[in-house]
Every structure is written in C-alpha cells, then in structure tokens.
C-alpha positions as CSV (number, residue, x, y, z in Angstrom):
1,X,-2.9,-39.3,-85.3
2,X,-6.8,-39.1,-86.0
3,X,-9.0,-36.6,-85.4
4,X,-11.2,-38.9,-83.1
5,X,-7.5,-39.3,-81.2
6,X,-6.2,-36.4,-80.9
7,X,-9.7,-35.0,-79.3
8,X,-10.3,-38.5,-77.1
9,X,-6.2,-38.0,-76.2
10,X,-7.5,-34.3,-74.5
11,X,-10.7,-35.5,-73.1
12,X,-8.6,-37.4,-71.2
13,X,-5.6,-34.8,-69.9
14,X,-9.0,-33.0,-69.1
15,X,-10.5,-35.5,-67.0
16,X,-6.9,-36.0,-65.1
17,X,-6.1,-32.2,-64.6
18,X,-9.7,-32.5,-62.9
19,X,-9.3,-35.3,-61.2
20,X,-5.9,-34.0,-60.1
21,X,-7.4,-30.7,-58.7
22,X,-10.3,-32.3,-56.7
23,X,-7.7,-34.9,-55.4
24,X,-5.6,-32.0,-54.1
25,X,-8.6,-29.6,-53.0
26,X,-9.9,-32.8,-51.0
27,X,-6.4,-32.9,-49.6
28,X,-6.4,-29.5,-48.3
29,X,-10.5,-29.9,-46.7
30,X,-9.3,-33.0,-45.0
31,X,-6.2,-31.2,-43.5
32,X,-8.4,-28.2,-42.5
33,X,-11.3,-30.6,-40.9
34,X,-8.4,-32.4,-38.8
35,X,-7.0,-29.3,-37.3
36,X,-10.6,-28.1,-36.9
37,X,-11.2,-31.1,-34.6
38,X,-7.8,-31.1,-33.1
39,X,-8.3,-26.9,-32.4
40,X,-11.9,-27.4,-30.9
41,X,-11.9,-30.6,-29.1
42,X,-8.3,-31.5,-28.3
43,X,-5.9,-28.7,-27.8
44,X,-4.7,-25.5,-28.4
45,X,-2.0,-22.6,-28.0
46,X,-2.6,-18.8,-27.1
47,X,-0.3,-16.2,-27.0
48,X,-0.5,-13.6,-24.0
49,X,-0.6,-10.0,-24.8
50,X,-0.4,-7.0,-22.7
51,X,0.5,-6.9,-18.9
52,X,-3.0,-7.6,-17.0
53,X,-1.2,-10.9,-15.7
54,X,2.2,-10.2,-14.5
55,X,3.9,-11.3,-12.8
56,X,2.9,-14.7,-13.7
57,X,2.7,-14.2,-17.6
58,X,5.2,-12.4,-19.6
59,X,2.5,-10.7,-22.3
60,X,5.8,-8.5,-24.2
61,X,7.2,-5.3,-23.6
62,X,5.2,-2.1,-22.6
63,X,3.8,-0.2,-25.4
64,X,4.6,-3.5,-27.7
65,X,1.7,-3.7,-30.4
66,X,-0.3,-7.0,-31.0
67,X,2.3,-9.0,-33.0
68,X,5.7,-8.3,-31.4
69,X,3.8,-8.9,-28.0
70,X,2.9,-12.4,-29.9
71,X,6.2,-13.0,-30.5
72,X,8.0,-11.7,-27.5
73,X,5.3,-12.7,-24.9
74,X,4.3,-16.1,-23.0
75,X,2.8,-18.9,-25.2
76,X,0.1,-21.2,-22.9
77,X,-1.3,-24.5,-23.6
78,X,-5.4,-25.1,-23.4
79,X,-6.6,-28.6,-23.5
80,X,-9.9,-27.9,-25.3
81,X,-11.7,-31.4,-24.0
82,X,-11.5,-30.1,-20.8
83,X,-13.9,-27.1,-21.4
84,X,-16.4,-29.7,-23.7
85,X,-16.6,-31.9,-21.1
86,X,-17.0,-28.7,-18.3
87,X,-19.8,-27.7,-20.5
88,X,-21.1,-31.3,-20.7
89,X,-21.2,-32.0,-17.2
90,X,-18.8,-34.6,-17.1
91,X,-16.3,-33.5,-15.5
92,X,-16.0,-30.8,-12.5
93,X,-16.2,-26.9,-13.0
94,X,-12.9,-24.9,-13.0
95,X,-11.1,-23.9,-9.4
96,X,-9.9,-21.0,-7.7
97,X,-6.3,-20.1,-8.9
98,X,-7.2,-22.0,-12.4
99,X,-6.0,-19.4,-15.3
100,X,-8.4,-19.3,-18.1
101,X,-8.9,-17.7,-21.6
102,X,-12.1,-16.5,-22.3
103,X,-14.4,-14.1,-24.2
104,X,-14.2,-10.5,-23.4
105,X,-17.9,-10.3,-21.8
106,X,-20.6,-7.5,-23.7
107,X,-20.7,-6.0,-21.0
108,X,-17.1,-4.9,-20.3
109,X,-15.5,-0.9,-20.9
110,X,-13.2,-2.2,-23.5
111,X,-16.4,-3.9,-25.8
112,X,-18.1,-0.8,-25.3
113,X,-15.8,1.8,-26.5
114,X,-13.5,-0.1,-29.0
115,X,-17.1,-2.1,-30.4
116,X,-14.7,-5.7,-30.5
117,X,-14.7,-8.5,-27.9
118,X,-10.9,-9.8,-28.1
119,X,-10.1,-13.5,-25.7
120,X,-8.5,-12.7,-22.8
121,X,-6.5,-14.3,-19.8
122,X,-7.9,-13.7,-16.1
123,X,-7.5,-16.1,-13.1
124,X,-10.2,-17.6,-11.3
125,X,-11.4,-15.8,-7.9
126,X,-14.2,-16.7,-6.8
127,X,-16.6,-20.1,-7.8
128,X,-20.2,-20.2,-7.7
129,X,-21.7,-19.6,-4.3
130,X,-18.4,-18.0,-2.9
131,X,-18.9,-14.6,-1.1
132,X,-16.3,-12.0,-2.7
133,X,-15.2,-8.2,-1.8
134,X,-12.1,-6.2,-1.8
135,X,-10.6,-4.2,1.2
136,X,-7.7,-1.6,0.6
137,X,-7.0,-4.2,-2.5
138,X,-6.9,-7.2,0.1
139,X,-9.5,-9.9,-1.6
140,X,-11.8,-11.6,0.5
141,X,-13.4,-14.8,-0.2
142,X,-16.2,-15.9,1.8
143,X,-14.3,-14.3,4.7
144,X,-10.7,-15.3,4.0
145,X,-7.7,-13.5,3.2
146,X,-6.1,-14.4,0.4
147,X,-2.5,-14.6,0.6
148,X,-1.6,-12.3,-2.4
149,X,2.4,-12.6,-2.1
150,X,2.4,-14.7,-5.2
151,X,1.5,-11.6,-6.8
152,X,3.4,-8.6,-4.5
153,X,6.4,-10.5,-3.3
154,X,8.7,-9.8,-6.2
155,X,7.8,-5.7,-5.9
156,X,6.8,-5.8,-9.2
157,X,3.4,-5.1,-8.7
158,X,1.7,-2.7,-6.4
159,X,-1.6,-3.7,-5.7
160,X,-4.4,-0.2,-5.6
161,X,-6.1,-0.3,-2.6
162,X,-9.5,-0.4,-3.8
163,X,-12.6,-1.0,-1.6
164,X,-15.6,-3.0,-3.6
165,X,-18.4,-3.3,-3.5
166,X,-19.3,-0.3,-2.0
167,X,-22.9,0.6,-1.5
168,X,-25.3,2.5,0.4
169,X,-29.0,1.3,1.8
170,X,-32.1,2.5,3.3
171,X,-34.5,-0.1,5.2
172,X,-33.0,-3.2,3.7
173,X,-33.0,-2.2,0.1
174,X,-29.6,-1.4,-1.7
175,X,-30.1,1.9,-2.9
176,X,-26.9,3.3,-4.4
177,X,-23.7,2.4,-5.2
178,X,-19.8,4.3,-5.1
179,X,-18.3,4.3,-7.8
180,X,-16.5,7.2,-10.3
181,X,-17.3,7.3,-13.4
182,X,-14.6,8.8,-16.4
183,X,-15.7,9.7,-19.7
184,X,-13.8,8.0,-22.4
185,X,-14.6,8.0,-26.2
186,X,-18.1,9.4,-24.9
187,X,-18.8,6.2,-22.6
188,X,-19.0,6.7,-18.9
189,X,-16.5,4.2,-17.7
190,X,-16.3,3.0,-13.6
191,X,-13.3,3.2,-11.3
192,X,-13.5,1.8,-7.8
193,X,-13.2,3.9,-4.4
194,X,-10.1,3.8,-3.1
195,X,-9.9,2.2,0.2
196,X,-12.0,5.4,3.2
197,X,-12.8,7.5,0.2
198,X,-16.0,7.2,-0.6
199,X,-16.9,9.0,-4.5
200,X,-20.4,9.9,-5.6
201,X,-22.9,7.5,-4.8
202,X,-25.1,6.5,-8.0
203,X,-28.8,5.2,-7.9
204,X,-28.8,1.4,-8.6
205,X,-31.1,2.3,-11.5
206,X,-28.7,4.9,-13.3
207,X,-28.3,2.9,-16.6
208,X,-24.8,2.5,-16.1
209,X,-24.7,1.2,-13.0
210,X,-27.0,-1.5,-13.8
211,X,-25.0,-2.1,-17.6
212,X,-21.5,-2.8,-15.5
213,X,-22.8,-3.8,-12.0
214,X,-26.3,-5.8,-12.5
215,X,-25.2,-9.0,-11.6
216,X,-23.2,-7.7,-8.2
217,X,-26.1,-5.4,-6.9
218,X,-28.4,-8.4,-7.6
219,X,-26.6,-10.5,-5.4
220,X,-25.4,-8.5,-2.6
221,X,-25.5,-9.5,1.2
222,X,-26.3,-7.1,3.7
223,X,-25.1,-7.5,7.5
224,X,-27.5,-6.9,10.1
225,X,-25.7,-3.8,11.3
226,X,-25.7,-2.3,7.7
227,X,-25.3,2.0,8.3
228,X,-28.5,4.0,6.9
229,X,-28.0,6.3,4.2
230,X,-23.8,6.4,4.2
231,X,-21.3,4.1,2.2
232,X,-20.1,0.7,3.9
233,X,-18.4,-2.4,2.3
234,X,-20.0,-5.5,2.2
235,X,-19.8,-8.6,0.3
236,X,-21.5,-10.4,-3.0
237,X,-22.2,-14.0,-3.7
238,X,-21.2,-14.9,-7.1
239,X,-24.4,-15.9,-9.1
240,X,-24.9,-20.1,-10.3
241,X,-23.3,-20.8,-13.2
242,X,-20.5,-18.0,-13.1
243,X,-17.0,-17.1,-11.8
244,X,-15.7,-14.2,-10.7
245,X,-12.2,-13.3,-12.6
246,X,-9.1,-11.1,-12.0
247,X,-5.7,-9.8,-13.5
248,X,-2.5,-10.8,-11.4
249,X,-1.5,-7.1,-12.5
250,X,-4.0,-5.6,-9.6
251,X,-1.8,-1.8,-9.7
252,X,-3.9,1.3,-11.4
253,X,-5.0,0.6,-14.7
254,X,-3.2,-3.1,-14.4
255,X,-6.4,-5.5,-15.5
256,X,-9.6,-4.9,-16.4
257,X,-11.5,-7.9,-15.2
258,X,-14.8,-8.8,-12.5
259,X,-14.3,-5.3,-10.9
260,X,-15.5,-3.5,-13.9
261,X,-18.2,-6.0,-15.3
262,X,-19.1,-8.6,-12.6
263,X,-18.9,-12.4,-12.7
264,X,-18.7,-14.2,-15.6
265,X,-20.6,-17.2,-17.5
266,X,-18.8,-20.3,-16.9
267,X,-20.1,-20.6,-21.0
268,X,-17.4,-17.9,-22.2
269,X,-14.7,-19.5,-20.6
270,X,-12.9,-21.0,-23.9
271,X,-10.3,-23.0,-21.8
272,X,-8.2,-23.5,-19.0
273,X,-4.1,-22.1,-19.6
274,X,-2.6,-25.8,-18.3
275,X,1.0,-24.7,-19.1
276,X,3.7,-21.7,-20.2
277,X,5.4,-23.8,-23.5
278,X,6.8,-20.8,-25.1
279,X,9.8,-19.3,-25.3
280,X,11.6,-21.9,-23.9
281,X,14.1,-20.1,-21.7
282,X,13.6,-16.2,-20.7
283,X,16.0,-14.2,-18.6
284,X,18.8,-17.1,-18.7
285,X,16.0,-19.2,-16.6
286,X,13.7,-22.4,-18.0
287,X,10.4,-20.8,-18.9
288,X,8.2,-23.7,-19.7
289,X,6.4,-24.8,-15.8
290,X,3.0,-25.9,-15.3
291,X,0.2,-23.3,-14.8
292,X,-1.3,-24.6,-11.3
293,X,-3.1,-22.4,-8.6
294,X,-0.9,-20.7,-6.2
295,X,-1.4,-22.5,-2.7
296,X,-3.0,-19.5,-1.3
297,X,-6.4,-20.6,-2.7
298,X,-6.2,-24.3,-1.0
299,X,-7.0,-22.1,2.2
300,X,-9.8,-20.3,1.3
301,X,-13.1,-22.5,3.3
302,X,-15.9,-22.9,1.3
C-alpha cells in the first residue's frame, strides 16, 4: 500500500472516530434535554426526609442521615405542569390540605444558621385572604376550627399548645410582639408562647422580630376590644399572593414551617405532592394512596 493510502486510509478512521464521538455526545445532550423537559414541565419524584410530616409521610427512621432516610422514607409524585400553569394563571392556585414541596424561604432559622436553603414538604393552611391564628395548638382559619384528628387520632403526635400571634398594642398601633428567643450558632432563633404564658414582649422594630415576623405584624387584625399595653391573641390575614404552611408533626421541635417565618410566596412552591408511589407496601399494608386534603378543610368558610 502507498504512501498517499496508507495516510488517506487514517484520515479517514480519523474522521469516523470523530464522527462517532459527536454522534454519541449528541446522544447523551438529547437524553439530558428530554429529561430536562420531562423533570421541569411534566413530572417529578421527591423523597421525604426527616419527621416534620408524620403521620402522613414516613420521612425514615429518627436520627437516619439524608441517604438512608431516602431510601427508607416516603417517595411522592409532583406533576410539574401543574405549578407552570399555577404560575401562568391558567389554572387555579393551590388549596387548603394540598401538600407541597417548596423552597426553604431566606428568611427561615434553618437558612440562617446552616447558610443552605434545602426543598421541603409542608401542607397548605391557610390561602390568600384567609384569617389564621393558633390557640393552645388548635388552628383557626378565618374563625373555624380545624378538625386536627387526621393528625392526633393515632397518638402519635402530640400537638404543643402554642398561642400565635401574640402581640401587644397601644392606641391602635401593634407595638410588641411575645415571642422567646434561643440562641443557636450565634442567631437568635423564635419559639412561640405556650398557650396563658405570655414570654417577653419584643418591639415590632427589634431586627429580629421584623427578619421572622414582617409579613404577620404587617397584616395583623385588631378587635375592637383589643387590651392596652398587655398580651392578647388575635388573628393575621395571609398577604396576596402567599400561603401560609405547616408540618403535620405540630409536637415541640416537630416542623419548622409558617410559625417561624410567616407566609410564603405562592412562587417558591416547586409543586404539589399528588401521590405516596414509594415503597410499595410498609408495615405489611399498601403504601401507595393518593395525597388529597383531609376533609377537615372542606369546612373551613371562606
């Protein structure tokens, strides 16, 4: 074989070694692209960790880290072109008892102190417009009483009998607010009253005040026979635009949710949890069931 051959002969396993690699690099781009679309606008999976939503959600074993509670715990479906066509209008916002998935909010005592903002799964309280508090743990919304047995009734959880919002006024004006505050990791961190003890009462200009309870304090609705000067409950209407979210896991230290940052933007809601499709069976019973809101919330007036 030639010279000219031999070197026209490698151009040419050259050019097909290329043509080869592009041809599989393309392969791998397309396959990428599709489950881009298919992540973003038509479904996904999440796995639940920790405990913030038992009973309802299985998120592993106590003290479990990340990965064996993604193993162990409840995986739950999220149609994604539900929350594109939320956000585009089409099609109607999300409803009490809905679970969702959704970005920790800046504002929260776990993005302050571990400086991350992880997803995380909360139920929908209260909607737009809807008048919220909390008596002795009981929530309130606009007036009702929620039936929380779907929560209590298998004794696994015992719900803290917190009071909130608590707050104290002089001549109309909100001036202070009960709260305690702990320090963790240097941060000042809120706990609610518990239900007729009333803790130090902060000016609603102390920095953190404002940093976890601006949205509440700017929304709060007074009753005409409001005491002067001493601590009373009263209620807050949850701001346009934003939902006010809890943990099924209301015992001490059980969520950390709307209690310790306020409502949240209907635009970090990443999806709605539809359905439990993982594992299959769990304690010798089926485990896969639809996600819809307990029928405590049809009651609630609006």
């Amino acid at each position: 074989m030639t010279e000219k051959a031999l070197s026209s002969q490698t151009a040419q396993s050259q050019e097909n070694v290329a043509k080869h690699f592009w041809q599989e690099v393309r392969g791998y781009l397309e396959a990428l692209a599709i489950a881009f679309i298919i992540v973003t606008f038509g479904f996904n999976t999440v796995g639940v960790v920790g405990s913030s939503m038992r009973p309802s959600l299985d998120g592993g074993p106590e003290g479990a880290n990340v990965f064996q509670s993604l193993l162990s715990g409840d995986r739950v479906f999220i149609p994604k072109y539900e929350t594109w066509l939320r956000r585009a209008g089409i099609m109607g916002g999300y409803k009490r008892g809905d679970i969702v998935v959704l970005r920790e909010p800046t504002n929260s005592p776990n993005a302050l102190t571990e400086r991350y903002r992880p997803f995380f799964i909360k139920r929908v309280i209260g909607l737009p417009g809807d008048r919220i508090k909390l008596e002795a743990g009981q929530v309130y919304v606009n007036g009702h009483a929620l039936d929380q047995s779907f929560i209590d009734s298998s004794g696994e959880i015992s719900i803290e009998p917190q009071d909130f919002p608590v707050v104290t006024q002089q001549n109309g004006k909100v001036v202070g607010m009960s709260l305690i505050f702990q320090d963790y990791k240097g941060f000042n961190i809120p706990t609610l009253p518990l239900h007729d003890f009333n803790p130090t009462t902060f000016s609603v200009n102390d920095k953190d005040v404002q940093y976890y309870y601006g949205k509440v304090l700017s929304r709060l609705e007074l009753p005409a026979n409001a005491p002067e000067n001493e601590p009373f409950l009263t209620e807050f209407v949850v701001p346009e635009g934003h939902y006010f979210i809890m943990g099924d896991n209301r015992s001490p230290n059980g969520s950390e949710d709307s209690r310790y940052f306020g409502p949240v933007p209907m635009m970090t809601i990443a999806g709605r949890a539809s359905a439990v499709i993982w594992p299959p069976r769990r304690d010798r019973e089926w485990n896969w069931r639809l996600l819809t809101p307990p029928s405590a919330f049809e009651d609630i007036p609006e």
